[in-house]
C-alpha positions as CSV (number, residue, x, y, z in Angstrom):
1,X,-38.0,9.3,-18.6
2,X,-37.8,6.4,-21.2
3,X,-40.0,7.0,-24.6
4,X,-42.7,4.1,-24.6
5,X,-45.0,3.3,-27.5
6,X,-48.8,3.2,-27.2
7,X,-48.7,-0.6,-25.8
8,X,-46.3,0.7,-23.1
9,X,-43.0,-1.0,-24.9
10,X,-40.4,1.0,-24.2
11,X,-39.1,2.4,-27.8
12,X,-35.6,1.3,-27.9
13,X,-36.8,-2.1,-27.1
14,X,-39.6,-1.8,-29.8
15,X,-36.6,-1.1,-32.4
16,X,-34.4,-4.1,-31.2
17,X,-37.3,-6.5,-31.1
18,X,-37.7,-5.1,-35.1
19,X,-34.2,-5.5,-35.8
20,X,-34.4,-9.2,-34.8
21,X,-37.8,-10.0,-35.2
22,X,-37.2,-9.0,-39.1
23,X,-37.4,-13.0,-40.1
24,X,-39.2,-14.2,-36.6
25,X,-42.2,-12.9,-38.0
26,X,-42.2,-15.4,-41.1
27,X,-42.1,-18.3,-38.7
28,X,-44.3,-17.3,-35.7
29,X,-47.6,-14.7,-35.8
30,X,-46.5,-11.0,-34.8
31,X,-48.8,-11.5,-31.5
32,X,-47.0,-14.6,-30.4
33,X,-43.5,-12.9,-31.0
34,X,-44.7,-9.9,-29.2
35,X,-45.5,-11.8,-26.4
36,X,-42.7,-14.0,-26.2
37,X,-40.4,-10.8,-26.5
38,X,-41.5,-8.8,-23.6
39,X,-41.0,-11.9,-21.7
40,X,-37.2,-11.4,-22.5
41,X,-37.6,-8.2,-21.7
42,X,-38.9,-8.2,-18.7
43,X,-36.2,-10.5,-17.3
44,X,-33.2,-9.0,-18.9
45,X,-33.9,-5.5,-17.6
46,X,-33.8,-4.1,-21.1
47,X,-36.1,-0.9,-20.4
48,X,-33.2,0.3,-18.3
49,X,-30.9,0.9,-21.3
50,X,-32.9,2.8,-23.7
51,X,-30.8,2.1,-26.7
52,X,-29.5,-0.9,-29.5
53,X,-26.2,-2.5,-29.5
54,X,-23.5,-0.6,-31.0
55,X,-21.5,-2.4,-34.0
56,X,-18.5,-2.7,-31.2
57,X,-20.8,-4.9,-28.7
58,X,-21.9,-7.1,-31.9
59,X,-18.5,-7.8,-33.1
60,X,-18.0,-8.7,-29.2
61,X,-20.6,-11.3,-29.7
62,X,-19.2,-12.8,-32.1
63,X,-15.4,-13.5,-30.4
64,X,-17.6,-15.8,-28.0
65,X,-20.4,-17.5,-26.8
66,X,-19.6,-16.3,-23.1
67,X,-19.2,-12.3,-24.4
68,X,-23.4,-12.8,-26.0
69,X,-24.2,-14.3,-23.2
70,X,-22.5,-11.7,-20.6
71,X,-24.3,-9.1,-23.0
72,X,-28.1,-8.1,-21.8
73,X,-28.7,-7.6,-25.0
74,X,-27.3,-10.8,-26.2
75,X,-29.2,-13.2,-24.3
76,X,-32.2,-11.4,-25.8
77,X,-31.0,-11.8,-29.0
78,X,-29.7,-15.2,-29.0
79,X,-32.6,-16.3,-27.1
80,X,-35.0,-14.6,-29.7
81,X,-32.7,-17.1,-31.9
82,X,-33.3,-20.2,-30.4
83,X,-36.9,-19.9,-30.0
84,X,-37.0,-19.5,-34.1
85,X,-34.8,-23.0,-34.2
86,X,-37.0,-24.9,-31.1
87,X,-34.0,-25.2,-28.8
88,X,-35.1,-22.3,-26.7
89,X,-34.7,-25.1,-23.8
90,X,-30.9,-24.9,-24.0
91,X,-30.1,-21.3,-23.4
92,X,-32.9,-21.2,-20.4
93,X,-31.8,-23.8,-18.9
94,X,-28.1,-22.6,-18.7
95,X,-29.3,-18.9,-17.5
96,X,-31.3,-21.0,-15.2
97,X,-27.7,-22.6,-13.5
98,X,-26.3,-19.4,-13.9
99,X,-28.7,-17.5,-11.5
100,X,-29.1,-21.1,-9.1
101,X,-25.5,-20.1,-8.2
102,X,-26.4,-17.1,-7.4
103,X,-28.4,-18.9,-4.5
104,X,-27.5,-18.3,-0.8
105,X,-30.0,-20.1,0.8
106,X,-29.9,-23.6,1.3
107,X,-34.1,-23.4,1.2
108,X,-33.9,-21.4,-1.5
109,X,-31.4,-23.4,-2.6
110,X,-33.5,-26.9,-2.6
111,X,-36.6,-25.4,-4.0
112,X,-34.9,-24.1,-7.0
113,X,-33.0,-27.3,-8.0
114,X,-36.2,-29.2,-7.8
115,X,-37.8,-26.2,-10.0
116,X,-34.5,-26.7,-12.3
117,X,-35.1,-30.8,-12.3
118,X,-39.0,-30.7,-12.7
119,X,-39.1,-28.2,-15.8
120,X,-35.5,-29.5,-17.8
121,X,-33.9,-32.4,-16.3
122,X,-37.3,-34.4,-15.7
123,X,-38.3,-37.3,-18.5
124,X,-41.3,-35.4,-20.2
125,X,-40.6,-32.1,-18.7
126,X,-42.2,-28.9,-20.6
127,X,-38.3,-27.9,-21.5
128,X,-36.4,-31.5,-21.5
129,X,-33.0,-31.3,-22.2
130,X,-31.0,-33.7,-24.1
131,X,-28.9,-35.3,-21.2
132,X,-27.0,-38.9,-21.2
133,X,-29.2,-41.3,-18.0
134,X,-26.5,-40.9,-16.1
135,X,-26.0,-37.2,-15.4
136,X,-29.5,-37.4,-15.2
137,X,-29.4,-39.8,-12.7
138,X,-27.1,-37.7,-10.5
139,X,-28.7,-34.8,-10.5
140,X,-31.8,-36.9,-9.6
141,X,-29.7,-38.1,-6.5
142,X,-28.3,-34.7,-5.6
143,X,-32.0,-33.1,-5.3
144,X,-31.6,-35.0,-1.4
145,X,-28.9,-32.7,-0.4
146,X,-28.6,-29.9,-3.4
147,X,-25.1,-27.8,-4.1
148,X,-24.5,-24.8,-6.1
149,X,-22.9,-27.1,-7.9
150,X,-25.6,-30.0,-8.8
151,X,-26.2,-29.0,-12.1
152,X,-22.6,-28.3,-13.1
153,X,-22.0,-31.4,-15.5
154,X,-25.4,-30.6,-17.3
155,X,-25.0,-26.8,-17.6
156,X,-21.2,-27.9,-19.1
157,X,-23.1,-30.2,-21.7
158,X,-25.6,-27.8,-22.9
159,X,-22.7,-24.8,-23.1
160,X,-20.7,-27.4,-25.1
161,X,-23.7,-28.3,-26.9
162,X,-24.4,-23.5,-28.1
163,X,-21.3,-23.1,-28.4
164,X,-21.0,-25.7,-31.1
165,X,-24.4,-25.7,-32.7
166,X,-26.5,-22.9,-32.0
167,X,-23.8,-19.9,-31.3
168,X,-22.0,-20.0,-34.8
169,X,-25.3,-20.5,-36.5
170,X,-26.6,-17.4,-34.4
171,X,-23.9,-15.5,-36.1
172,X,-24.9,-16.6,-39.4
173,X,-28.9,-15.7,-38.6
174,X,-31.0,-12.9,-39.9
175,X,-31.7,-12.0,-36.2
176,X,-27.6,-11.2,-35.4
177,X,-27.4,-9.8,-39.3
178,X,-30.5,-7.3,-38.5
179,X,-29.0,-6.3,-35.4
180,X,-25.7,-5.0,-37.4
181,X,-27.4,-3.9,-39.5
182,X,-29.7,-1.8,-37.7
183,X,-26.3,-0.6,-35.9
184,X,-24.4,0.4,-39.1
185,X,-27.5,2.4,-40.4
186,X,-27.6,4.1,-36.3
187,X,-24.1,5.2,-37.1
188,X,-24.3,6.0,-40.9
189,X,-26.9,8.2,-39.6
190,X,-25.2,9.9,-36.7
191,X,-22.6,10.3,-39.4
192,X,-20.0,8.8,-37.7
């Protein structure tokens, strides 16, 4: 049975969400950064590991953007990150591709690239990406007939796009440093 708090959070999620909501809090209301956090985790599956990252899965993170985002943990985190620095958009969209190619279905398929298209790709869509006219164009053009593979290019620009922006200043935030720190206190304290 997994320890939950009076809100129904389960506990060990309540103590990552503190270790990286340390300096969320200054830029967004607690409620809002509540909220937005059990969003996370109830699409990482968090409340099925009931405890933090260790020190060895955070210096993972940091050897490469593909390791945090591999990590359940580390998508929470680094998304927690980049809703703090308003590209949030970027790291959806890419776990967004990730699970589209998941897709067996060629119904399934089709509705979910015109999902994809209408929330990120779209001009004026709620989560536009930054994409050059002509990918966009092609993906547009690929919606006919769509291919676990449509949104390839894109996903490739935004991954370029983390990995060179938003990763190494994720490694440099308060929300990766209160996660190690968190962890070094969890082992100080085990004594080990």
């Amino acid at each position: 049975m997994r320890a939950v708090d009076a809100g129904g959070r389960d506990m060990s999620c309540v103590t990552l969400a503190k270790a990286c909501n340390g300096s969320a809090c200054k830029t967004r209301d607690r409620k809002t950064s509540w909220s937005r956090f059990g969003y996370f985790l109830k699409n990482s599956a968090l409340h099925r590991r009931p405890r933090m990252p260790t020190t060895d899965e955070l210096d993972q993170w940091a050897e490469s953007l593909d390791v945090l985002l591999g990590h359940k943990y580390g998508v929470v985190a680094f998304k927690i990150f980049s809703k703090m620095e308003f590209c949030e958009e970027n790291v959806e969209f890419w776990l967004a591709c990730e699970e589209f190619k998941r897709i067996k279905s060629s119904r399934k398929l089709a509705a979910k690239a015109k999902r994809i298209y209408e929330e990120f790709i779209e001009s004026e869509s709620p989560q536009e990406i930054n994409l050059d006219f002509m990918t966009k164009d092609t993906i547009q053009k690929s919606l006919q007939h769509p291919t676990v593979s449509c949104f390839l290019p894109a996903q490739k620009r935004v991954y370029t796009l983390m990995e060179n922006n938003s990763y190494p200043r994720f490694l440099e935030s308060d929300v990766y440093g209160n996660l190690r720190t968190a962890a070094l206190r969890s082992v100080a304290h085990r004594g080990g």
